[in-house]
Structures are given as C-alpha cells and as structure tokens.
C-alpha positions in Angstrom: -1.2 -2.6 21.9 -2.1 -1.4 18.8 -1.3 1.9 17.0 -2.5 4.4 14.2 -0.3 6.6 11.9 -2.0 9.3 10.1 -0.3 11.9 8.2 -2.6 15.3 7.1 -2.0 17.6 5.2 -5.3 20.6 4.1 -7.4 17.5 5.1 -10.5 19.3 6.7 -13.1 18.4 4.3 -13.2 14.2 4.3 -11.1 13.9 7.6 -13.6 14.0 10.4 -15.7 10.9 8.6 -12.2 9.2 8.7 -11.4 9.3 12.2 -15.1 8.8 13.1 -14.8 5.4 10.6 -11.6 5.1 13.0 -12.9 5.3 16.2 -16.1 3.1 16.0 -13.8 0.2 14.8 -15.1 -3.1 16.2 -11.0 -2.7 17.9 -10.4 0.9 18.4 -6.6 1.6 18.1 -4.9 2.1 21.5 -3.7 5.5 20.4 -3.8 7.4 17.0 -0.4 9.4 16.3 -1.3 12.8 13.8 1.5 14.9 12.2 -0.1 17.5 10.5 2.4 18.6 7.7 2.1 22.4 8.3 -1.9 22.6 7.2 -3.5 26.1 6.0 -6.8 24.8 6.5 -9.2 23.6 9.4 -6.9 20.3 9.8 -5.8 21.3 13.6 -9.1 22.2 14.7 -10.2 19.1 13.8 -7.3 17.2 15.3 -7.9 19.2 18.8 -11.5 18.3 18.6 -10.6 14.9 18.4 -7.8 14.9 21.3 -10.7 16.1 23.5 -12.9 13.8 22.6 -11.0 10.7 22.2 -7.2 11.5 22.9 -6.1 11.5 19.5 -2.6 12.4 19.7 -1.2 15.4 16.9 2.5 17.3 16.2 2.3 19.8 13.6 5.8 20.4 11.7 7.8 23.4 11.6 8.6 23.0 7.6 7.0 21.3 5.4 8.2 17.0 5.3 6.4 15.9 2.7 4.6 12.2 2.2 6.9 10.3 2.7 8.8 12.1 5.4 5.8 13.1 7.2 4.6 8.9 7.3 7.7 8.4 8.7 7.9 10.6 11.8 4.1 9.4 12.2 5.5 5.8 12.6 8.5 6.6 14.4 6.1 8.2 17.4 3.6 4.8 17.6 4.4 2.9 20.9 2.1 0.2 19.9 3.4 -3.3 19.1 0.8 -3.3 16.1 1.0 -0.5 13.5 -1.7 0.6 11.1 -1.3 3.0 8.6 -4.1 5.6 7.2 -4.8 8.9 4.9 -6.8 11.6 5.8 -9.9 11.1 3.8 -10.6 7.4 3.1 -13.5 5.4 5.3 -12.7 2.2 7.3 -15.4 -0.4 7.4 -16.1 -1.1 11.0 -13.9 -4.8 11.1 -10.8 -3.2 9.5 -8.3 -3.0 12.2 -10.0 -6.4 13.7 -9.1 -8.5 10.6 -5.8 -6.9 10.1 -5.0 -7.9 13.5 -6.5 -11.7 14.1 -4.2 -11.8 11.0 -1.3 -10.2 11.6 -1.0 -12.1 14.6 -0.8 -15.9 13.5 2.8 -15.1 12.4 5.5 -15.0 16.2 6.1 -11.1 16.7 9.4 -11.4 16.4 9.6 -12.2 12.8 8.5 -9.1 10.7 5.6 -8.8 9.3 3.0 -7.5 7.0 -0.2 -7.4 5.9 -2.8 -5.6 3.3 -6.3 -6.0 2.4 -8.3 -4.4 -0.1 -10.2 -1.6 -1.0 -13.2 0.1 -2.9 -12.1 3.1 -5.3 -14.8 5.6 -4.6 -15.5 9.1 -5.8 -16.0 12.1 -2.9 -19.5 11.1 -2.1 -18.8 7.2 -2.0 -19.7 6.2 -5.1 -17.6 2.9 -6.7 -15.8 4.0 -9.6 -14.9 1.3 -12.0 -11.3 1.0 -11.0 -8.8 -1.4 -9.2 -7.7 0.4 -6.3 -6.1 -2.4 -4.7 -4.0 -5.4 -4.8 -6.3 -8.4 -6.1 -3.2 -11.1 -7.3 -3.2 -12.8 -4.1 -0.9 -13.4 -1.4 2.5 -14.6 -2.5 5.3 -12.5 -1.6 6.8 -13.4 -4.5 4.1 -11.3 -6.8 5.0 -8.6 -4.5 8.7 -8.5 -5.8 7.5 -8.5 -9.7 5.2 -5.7 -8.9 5.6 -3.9 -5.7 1.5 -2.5 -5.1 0.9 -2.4 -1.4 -1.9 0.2 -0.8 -0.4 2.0 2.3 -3.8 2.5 3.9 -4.7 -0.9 3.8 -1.1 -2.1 5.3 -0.8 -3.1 9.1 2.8 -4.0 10.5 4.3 -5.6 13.4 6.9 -4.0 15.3 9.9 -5.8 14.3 9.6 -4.6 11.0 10.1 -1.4 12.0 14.3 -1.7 12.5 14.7 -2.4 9.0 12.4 0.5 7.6 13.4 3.7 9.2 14.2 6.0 8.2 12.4 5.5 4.9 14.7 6.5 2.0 13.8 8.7 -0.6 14.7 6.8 -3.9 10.9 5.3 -3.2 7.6 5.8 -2.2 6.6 4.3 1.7 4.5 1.9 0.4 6.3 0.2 -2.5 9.4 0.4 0.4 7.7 -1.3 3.3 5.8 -3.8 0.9 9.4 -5.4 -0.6 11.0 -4.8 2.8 8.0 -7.5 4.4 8.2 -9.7 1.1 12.4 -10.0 1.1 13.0 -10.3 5.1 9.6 -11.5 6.8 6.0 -12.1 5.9 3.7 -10.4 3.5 0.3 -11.5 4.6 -3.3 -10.9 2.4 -6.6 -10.3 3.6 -8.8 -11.2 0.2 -11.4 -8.6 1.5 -12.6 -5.1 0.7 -12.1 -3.2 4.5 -12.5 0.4 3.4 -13.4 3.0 0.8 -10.4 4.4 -1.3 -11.2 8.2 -2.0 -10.5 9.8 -5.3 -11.5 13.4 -4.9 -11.0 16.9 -6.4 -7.5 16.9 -4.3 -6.7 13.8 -5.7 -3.9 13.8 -8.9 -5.8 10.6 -10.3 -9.2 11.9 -9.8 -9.7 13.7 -13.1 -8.5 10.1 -15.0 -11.6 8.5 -13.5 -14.5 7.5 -15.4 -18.0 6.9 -13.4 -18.7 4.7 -16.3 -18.6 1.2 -15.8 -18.6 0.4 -19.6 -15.8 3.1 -20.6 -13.7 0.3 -22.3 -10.3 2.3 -22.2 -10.6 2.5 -18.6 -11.2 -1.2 -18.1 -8.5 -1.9 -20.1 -6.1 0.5 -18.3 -6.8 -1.4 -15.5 -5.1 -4.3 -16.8 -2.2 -3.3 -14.6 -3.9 -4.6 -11.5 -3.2 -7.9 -13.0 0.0 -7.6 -14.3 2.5 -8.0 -12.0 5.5 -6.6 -14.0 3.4 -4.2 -15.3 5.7 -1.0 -15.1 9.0 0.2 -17.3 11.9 -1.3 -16.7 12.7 1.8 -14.7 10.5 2.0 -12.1 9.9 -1.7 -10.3 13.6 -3.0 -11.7 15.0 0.0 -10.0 13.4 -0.2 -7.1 14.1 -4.0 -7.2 18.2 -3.4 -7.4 17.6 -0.7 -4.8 16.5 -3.1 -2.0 18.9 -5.8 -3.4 21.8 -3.4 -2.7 20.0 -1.7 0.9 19.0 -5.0 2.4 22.1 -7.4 1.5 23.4 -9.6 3.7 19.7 -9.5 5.5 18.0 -11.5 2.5 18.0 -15.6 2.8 19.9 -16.9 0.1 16.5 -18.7 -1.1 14.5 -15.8 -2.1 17.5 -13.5 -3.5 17.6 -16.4 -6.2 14.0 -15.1 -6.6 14.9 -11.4 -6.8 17.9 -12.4 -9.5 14.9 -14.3 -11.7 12.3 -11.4 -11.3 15.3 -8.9 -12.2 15.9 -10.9 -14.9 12.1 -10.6 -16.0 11.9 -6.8 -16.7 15.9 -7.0 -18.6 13.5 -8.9 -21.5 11.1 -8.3 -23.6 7.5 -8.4 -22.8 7.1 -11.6 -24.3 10.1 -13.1 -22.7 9.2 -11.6 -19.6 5.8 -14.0 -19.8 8.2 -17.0 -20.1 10.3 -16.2 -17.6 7.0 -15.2 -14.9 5.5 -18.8 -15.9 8.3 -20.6 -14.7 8.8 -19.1 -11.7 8.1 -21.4 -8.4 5.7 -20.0 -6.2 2.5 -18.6 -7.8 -0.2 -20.6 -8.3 -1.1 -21.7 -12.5 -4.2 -19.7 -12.2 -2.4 -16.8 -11.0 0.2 -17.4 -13.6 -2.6 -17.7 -16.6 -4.5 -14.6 -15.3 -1.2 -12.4 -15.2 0.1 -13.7 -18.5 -3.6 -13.3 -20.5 -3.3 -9.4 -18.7 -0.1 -8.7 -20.4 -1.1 -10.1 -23.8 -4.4 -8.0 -23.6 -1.8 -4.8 -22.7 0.7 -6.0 -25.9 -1.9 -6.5 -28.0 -3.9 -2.8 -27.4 -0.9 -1.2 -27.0 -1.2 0.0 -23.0 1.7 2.1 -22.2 3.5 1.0 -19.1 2.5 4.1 -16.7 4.1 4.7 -12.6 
C-alpha cells in the first residue's frame, strides 16, 4: 500500500494541478493524507472537492504547526507501507510514484529506506529556470553526510524508517532530518531522473533570487553549491552532523560512524584542507571526487559565500 503526505498551507492557486498531476500517476497512491495548516484561502474547498471526487483524505489544525510540524502529523496519519512526500504546488510527471516505488522496493522492507529523484526548477507558469533544484552528486550515502540535500518532494520512504524519525525534532529541517537518518541507519537510494517540476513562485522566499536567464553568470556560479557537497558554514551541515551523531547513537554501525568522524572532521578545516580530506574519503567515485573538488575551487577562487 502506498501512501501520500501533503501539507498546505494558502495553497489554492497551484494546488488543484498538483493533485490532478497526483492522481493520473501511472500508480495512483492508495490514499493521500492532507493537513491543511489553518488556510485563509480556498485550500479546503479544494481539498473537499477532491475527497468527493477521489477520496482524498484532509484534517485542518486548530493552531498553526508549522512546516515541519505540520509534515509530521501528515506522516504520522499514512497507513501505507510506502510513503511519498509532496508540496502544494509542484507537478509530478506521470511515472513518479512508479519509479520511486520499483525502486524503493529492491531493498527487504524491513531495513529502512530511502529514496529521491530529481527535479526541474520552474517558474509559476513552468518555465525552466537556470537553477539546480535538486540533488545531481549521485547516490552514495556518504555524499549525503557531507551535505545533507534531499528535496523532500522528491523523497519516498519505507515504513520502517518511520520509528526512528518521529517525532521530527526541531533543531532541523524534515528533509535534511530524514535524508541523514536513511544515510546513517538504512539505505539512501537515487533515481538519476527528473520526475517533476519544482515551483518557484511569487509565494516562494527564493523566487525573487531567480534569474530566467540562462547566461546570468553569477547565478551559474551560485549554483556551484549543487556540486559541493560541503558546501555550507561550519554551522549549519557540522551541526546538524553532531546532532544526529548524538540523537542516533548506539543505532549507527560502527563502520559508517568512522565515516561521520572523517566528514566532521572535513568542515573543522579549512576549505582547502577540507578538499584533502573529501579526496581521500572511501566511497565516492574519482569522478565524483574531481567534480566536487573543481566546484569548491571555482567557489574559493570567486569568492561564493557559503549560504543555508
């Protein structure tokens, strides 16, 4: 059985073309679980339309949750033994929950797991935008500990990883949690393909940084970060790094936390350093390794700030 969490939140204007991209899936969920986080919009109509139609399941809160509150509770209601999660206003390329699936699914269910695919960054009306908008270093859990990107709305989990991530905590973001939870305890799994649209719109805090332009040279640049693994200040991944170490110990194989010590150890250097210290590490393959490393020279040499 598989399930769908959706959080919404004001999501009237993009969300019925997201659960329309939902429900003509070439595997249509078994049941799509809403919490609607106290909209002041058309959201509910929309969500009542829906249940008619289709059965869509919805709870509206009483107070306000939040994200990553309000992704929780969403999760916590799915009966399914499969999980997928998804926004309000992105668009799903019919194979989507298919792929995720005949993936997830070559691992046992009862070892957690996790997997991602990517995504096209698009404006409101669906137009690429010359941006990264997902995860394109490959699938190595051990890139995922140096820098913790899994795009929630691509991610599709198993139920047994579902004990070790609720309640989510609030020292991180859902996605950067679940991502290192899969990568430290079970499998983090890759699907080199774009399966959706990723919407930057008017709503959106990153959508007035976007450039249409595919030759606007700062923002290529700026991208950089989608190769560089330890990309972000020493505050942001290496804390989120000794916050797992501390939340999941005793439940990490001895094996990878001699990982997690090397990859701390990575973002307690200096940026040059730090490309030393990624090249040796076992795991990644050399082109990976060369990609990464030419990335963070580029950043160095332009002078990118690191940016969360």
């Amino acid at each position: 059985m598989i399930s769908l969490a959706m959080p919404t939140y004001n999501g009237e204007r993009f969300l019925r073309e997201q659960l329309d991209s939902i429900y003509n899936q070439t595997i249509v969920p078994d049941e799509v679980i809403v919490v609607d986080d106290c909209s002041t919009d058309g959201t509910i109509s929309i969500l009542e339309e829906y249940k008619k139609k289709y059965g869509l399941k919805y709870w509206v809160n009483e107070k306000n949750l939040g994200y990553n509150k309000n992704f929780e509770k969403a999760i916590s209601l799915c009966t399914g033994d499969y999980i997928a999660l998804s926004d309000q206003d992105d668009v799903w390329f019919p194979q989507k929950i298919e792929e995720s699936y005949n993936r997830i699914i070559e691992y046992p269910s009862d070892e957690p797991s996790l997997v991602s695919s990517h995504s096209i960054a698009v404006d409101e009306n669906l137009t690429p935008l010359p941006i990264v908008a997902s995860d394109i270093q490959g699938g190595d859990w051990r890139l995922n500990l140096t820098r913790y990107y899994s795009q929630g709305c691509t991610l599709m989990m198993n139920r047994a990883l579902l004990k070790y991530i609720l309640p989510f905590p609030d020292e991180m973001i859902y996605d950067a949690y679940i991502g290192l939870t899969a990568s430290l305890i079970g499998n983090r799994l890759y699907i080199p393909k774009n399966l959706m649209f990723y919407r930057f719109h008017g709503a959106n805090s990153y959508a007035g940084e976007v450039s249409k332009s595919p030759f606007f040279i700062f923002t290529r640049l700026c991208e950089l970060h989608a190769y560089v693994p330890f990309w972000y200040k020493k505050d942001d991944q290496y804390r989120f790094l000794l916050f797992m170490k501390n939340k999941l110990k005793g439940k990490i194989s001895p094996e990878r936390e001699l990982v997690m010590d090397k990859v701390i150890r990575i973002f307690e250097v200096g940026k040059i350093r730090r490309m030393f210290l990624f090249l040796s590490l076992k795991g990644p393959s050399t082109y990976q390794k060369i990609k990464i490393s030419i990335a963070l020279i580029l950043k160095t040499l332009f002078f990118i700030e690191d940016k969360y």
